[in-house]
MMTF fields as JSON, N, C-alpha, C and O atoms, coordinates in Angstrom:
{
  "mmtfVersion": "1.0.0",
  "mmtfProducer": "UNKNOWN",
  "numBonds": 375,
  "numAtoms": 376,
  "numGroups": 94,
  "numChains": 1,
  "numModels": 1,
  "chainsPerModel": [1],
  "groupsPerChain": [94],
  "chainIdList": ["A"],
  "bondAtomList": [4, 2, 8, 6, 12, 10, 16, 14, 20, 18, 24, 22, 28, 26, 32, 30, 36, 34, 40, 38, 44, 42, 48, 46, 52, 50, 56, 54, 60, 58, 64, 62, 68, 66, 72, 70, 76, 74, 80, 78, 84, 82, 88, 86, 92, 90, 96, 94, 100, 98, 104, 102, 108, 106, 112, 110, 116, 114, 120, 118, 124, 122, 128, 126, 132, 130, 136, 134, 140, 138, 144, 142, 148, 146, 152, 150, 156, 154, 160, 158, 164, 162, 168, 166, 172, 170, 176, 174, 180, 178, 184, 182, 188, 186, 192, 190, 196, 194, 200, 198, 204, 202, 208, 206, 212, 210, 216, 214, 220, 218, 224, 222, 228, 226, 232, 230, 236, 234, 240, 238, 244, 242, 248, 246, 252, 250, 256, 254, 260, 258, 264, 262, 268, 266, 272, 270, 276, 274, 280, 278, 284, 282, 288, 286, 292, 290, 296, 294, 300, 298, 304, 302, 308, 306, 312, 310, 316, 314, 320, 318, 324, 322, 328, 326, 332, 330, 336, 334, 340, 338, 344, 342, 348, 346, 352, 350, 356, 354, 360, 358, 364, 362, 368, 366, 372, 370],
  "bondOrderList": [1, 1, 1, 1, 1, 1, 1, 1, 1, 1, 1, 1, 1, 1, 1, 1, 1, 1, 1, 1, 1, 1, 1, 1, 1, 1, 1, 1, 1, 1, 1, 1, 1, 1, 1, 1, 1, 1, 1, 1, 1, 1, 1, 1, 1, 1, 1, 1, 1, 1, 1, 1, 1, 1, 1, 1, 1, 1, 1, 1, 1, 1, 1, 1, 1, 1, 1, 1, 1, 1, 1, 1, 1, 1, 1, 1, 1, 1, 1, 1, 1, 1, 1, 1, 1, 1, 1, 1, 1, 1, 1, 1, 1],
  "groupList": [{"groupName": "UNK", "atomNameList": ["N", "CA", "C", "O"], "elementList": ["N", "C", "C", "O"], "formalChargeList": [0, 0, 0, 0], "bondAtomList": [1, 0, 2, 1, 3, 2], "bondOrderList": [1, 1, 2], "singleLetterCode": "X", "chemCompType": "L-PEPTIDE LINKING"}],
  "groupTypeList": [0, 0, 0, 0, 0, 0, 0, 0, 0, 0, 0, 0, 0, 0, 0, 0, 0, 0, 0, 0, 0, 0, 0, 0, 0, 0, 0, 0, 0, 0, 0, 0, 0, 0, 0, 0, 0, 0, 0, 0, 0, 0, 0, 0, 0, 0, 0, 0, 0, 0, 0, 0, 0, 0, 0, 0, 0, 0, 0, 0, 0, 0, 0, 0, 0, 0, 0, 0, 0, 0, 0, 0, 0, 0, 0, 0, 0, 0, 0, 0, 0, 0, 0, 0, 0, 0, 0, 0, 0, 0, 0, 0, 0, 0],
  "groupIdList": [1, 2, 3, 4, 5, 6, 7, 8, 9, 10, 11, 12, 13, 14, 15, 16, 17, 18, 19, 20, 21, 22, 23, 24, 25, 26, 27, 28, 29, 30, 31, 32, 33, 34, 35, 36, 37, 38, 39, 40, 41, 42, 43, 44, 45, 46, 47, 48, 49, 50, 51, 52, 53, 54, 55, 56, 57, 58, 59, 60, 61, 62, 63, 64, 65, 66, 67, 68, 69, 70, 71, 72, 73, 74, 75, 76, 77, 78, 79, 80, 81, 82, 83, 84, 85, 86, 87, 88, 89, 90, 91, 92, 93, 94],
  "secStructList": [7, 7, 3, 3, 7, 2, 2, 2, 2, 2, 2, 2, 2, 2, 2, 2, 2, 2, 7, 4, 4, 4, 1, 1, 7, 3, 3, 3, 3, 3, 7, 7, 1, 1, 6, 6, 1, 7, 7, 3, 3, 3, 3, 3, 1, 1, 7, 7, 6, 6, 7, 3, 3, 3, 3, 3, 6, 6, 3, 3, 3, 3, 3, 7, 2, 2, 2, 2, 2, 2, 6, 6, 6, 3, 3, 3, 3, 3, 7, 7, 7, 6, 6, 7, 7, 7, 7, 3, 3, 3, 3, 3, 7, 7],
  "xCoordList": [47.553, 46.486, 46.406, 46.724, 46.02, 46.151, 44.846, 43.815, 45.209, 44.096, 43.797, 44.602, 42.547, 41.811, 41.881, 41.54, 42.302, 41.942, 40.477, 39.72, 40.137, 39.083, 38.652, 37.49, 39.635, 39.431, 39.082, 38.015, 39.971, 40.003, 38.889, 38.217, 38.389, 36.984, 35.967, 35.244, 36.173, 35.103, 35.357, 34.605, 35.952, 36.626, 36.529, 36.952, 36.001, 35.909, 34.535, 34.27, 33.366, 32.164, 31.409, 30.251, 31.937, 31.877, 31.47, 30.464, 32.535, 33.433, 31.973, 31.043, 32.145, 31.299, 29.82, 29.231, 29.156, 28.069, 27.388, 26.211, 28.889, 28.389, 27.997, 27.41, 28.51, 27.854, 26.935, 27.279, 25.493, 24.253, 24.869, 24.706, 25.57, 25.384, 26.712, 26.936, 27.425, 28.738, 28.221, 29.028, 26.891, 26.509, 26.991, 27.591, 26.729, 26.881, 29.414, 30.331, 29.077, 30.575, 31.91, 31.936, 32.987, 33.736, 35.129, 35.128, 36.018, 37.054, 38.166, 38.414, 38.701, 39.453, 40.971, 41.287, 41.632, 42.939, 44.219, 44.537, 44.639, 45.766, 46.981, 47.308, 47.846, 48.77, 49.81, 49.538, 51.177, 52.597, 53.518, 54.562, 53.836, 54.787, 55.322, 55.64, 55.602, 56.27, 55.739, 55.128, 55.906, 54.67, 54.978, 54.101, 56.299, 57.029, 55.991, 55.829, 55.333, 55.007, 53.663, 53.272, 52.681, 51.481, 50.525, 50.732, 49.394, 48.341, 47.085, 47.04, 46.354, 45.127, 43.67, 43.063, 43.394, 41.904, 40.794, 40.503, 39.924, 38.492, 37.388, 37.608, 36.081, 35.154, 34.404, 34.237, 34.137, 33.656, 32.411, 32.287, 31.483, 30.379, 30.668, 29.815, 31.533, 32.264, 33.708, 34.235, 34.279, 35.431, 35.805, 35.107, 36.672, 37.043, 37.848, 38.161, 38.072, 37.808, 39.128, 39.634, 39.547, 40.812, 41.478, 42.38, 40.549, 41.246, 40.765, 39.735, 41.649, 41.499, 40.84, 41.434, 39.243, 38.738, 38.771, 38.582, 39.031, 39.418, 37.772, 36.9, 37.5, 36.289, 36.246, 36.707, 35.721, 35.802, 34.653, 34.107, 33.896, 32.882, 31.923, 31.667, 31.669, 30.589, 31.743, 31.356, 32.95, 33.671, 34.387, 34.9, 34.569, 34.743, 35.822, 35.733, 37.338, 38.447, 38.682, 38.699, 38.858, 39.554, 40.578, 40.482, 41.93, 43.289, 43.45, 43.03, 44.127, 43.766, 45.266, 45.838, 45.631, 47.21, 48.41, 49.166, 48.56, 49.63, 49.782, 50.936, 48.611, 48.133, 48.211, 48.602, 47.559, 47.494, 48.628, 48.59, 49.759, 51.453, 52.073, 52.643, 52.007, 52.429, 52.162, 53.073, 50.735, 50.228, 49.4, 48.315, 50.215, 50.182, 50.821, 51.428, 50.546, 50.613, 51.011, 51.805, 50.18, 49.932, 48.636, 47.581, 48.728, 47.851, 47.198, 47.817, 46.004, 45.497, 45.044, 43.907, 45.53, 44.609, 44.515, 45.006, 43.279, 43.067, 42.886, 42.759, 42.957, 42.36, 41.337, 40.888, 40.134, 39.335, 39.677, 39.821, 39.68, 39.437, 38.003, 37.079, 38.035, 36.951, 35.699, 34.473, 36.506, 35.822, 35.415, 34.935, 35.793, 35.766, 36.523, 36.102, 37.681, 38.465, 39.258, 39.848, 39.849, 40.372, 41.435, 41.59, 42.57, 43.718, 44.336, 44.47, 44.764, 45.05, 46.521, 47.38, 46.416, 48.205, 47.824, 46.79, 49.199, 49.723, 51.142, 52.237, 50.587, 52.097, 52.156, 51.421, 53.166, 53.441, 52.888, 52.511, 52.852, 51.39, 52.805, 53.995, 51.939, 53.042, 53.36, 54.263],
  "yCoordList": [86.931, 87.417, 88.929, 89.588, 89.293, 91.381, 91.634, 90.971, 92.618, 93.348, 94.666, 95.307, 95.082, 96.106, 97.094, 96.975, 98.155, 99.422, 99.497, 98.842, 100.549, 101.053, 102.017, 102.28, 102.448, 103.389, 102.406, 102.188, 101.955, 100.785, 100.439, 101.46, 99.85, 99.075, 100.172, 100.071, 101.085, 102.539, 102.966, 103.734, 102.638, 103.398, 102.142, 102.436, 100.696, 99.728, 99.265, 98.257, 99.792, 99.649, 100.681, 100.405, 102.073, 103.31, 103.031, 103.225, 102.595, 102.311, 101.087, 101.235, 100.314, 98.589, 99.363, 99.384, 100.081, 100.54, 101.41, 101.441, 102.312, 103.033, 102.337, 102.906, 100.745, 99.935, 98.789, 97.748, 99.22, 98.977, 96.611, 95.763, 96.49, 95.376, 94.437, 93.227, 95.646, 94.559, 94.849, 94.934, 94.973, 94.802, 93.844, 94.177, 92.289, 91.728, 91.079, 90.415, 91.906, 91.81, 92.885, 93.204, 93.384, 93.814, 94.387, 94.606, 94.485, 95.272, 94.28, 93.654, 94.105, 92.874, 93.666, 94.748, 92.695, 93.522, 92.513, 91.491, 92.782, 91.919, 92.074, 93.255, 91.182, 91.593, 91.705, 91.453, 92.214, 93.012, 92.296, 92.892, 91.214, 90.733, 90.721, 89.718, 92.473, 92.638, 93.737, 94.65, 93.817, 95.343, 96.343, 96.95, 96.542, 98.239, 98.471, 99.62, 97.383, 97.486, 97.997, 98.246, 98.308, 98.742, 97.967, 97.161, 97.91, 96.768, 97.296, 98.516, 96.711, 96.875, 96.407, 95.339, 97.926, 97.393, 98.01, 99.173, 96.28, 97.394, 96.149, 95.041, 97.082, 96.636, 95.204, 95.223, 94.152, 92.867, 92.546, 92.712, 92.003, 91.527, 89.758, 89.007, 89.519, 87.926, 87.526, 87.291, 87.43, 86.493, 85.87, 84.879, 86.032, 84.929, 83.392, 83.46, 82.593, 81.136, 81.786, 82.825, 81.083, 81.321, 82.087, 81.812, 83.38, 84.123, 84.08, 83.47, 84.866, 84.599, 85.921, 86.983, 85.875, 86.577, 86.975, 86.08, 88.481, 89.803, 89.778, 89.829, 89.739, 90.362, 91.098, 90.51, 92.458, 93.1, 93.514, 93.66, 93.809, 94.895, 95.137, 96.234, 93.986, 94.042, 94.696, 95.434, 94.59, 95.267, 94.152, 93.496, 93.762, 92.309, 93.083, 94.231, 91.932, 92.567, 91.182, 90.463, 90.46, 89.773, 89.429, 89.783, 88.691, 89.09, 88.039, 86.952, 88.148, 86.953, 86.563, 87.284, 85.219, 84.414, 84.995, 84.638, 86.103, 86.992, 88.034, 88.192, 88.967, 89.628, 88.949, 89.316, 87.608, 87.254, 86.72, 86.777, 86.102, 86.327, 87.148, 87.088, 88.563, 89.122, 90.333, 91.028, 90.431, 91.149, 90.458, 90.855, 89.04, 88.132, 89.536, 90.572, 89.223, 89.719, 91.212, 91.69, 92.247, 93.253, 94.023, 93.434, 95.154, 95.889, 97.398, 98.363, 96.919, 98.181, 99.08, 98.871, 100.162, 101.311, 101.874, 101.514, 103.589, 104.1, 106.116, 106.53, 106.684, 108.042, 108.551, 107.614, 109.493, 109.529, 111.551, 112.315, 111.698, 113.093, 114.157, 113.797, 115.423, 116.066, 115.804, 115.912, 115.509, 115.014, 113.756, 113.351, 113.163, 111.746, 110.747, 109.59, 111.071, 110.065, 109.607, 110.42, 108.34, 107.358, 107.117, 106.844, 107.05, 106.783, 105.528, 105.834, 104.051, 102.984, 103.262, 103.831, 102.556, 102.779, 101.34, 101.082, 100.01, 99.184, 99.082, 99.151, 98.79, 99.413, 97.796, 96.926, 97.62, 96.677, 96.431, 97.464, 95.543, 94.686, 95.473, 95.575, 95.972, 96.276, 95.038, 95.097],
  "zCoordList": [-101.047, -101.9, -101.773, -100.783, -102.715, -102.885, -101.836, -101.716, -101.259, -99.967, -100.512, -101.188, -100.187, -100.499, -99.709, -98.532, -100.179, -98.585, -98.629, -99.347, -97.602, -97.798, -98.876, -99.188, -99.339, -100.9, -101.836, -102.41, -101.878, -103.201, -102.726, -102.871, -102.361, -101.956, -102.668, -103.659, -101.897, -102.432, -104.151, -104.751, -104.456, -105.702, -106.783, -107.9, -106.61, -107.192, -106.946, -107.601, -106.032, -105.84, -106.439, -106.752, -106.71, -107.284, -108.965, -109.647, -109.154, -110.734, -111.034, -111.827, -110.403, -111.132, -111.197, -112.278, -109.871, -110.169, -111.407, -111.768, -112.082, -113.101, -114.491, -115.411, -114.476, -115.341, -114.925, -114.364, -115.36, -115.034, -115.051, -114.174, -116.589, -116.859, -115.955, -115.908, -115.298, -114.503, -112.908, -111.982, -112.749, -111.241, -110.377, -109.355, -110.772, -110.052, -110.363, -109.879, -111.351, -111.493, -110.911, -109.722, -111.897, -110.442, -111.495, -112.706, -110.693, -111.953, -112.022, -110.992, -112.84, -113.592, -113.805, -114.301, -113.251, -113.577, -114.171, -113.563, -114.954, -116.327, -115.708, -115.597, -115.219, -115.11, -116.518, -117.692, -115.863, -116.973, -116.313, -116.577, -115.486, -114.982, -113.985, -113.346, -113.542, -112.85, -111.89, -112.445, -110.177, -109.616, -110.59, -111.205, -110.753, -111.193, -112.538, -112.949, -113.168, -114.4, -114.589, -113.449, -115.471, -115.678, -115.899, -116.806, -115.319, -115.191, -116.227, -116.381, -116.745, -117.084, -116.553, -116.484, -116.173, -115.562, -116.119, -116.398, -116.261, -117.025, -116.123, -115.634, -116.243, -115.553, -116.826, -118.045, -115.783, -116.464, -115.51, -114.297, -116.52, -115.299, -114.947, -114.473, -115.175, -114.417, -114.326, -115.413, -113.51, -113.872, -114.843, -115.055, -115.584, -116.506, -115.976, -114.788, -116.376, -115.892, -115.336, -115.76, -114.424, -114.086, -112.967, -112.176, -113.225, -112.444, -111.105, -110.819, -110.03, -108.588, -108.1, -108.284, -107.286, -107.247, -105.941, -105.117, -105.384, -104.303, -103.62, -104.487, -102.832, -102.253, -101.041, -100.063, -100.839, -99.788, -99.448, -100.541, -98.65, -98.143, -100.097, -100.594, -100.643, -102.306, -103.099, -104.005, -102.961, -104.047, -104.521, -103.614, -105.591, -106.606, -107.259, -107.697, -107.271, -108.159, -108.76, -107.76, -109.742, -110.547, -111.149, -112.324, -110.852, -111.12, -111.916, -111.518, -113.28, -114.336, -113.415, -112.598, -113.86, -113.633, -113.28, -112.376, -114.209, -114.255, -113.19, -112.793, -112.507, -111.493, -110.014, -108.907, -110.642, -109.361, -107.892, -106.663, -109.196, -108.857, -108.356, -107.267, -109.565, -109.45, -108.241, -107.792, -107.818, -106.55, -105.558, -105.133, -105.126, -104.241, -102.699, -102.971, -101.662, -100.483, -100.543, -99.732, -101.962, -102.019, -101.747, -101.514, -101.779, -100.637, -102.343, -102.792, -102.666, -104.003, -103.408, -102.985, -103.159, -102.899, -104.055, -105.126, -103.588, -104.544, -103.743, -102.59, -104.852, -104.837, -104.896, -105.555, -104.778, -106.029, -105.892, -104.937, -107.193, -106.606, -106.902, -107.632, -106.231, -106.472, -108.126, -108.154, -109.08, -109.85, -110.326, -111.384, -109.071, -109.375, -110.054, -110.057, -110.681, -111.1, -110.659, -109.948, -110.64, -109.845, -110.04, -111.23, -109.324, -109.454, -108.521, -107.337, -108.91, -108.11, -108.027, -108.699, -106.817, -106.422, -105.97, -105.355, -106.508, -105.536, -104.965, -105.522, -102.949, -102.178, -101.774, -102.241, -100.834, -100.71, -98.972, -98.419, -98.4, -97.295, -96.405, -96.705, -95.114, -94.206, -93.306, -92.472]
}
């Protein structure tokens, strides 16, 4: 199952808080098939049926079918920088 750093955790509790209506929800991520490939993530206030849900320290990630395969015994971190925007990196579990 995908593991959270402590960024990612911060940077996905950050992110869900700035929408009042996905409080109790979390950031949702689509997989592309393959790691090398590009994911889509947008903030949802639930799971959609299906998917396999990340929990760390109140930070909620959602990986529909495709994600969840595909970043099975992966590790999401993140960036944020001085202005706050976020950049995810997934590396692989040491």
């Amino acid at each position: 199952m995908l593991t959270l750093t402590e960024e990612a955790t911060t940077a996905v509790k950050t992110i869900t808080a700035q929408f009042p209506d996905a409080a109790a929800g979390g950031v949702r991520i689509e997989g592309a098939g393959s790691p090398e490939s590009q994911f889509r993530l947008s903030v949802v206030d639930a799971p959609v049926s299906g998917d396999a849900v990340v929990e760390n320290a109140g930070a909620r990630v959602f990986l529909d079918t495709d994600a969840a395969a595909v970043l099975d015994d992966r590790v999401l971190d993140a960036q944020i920088d001085p202005q706050g925007a976020v950049q995810f990196a997934v590396t692989t579990a040491a």
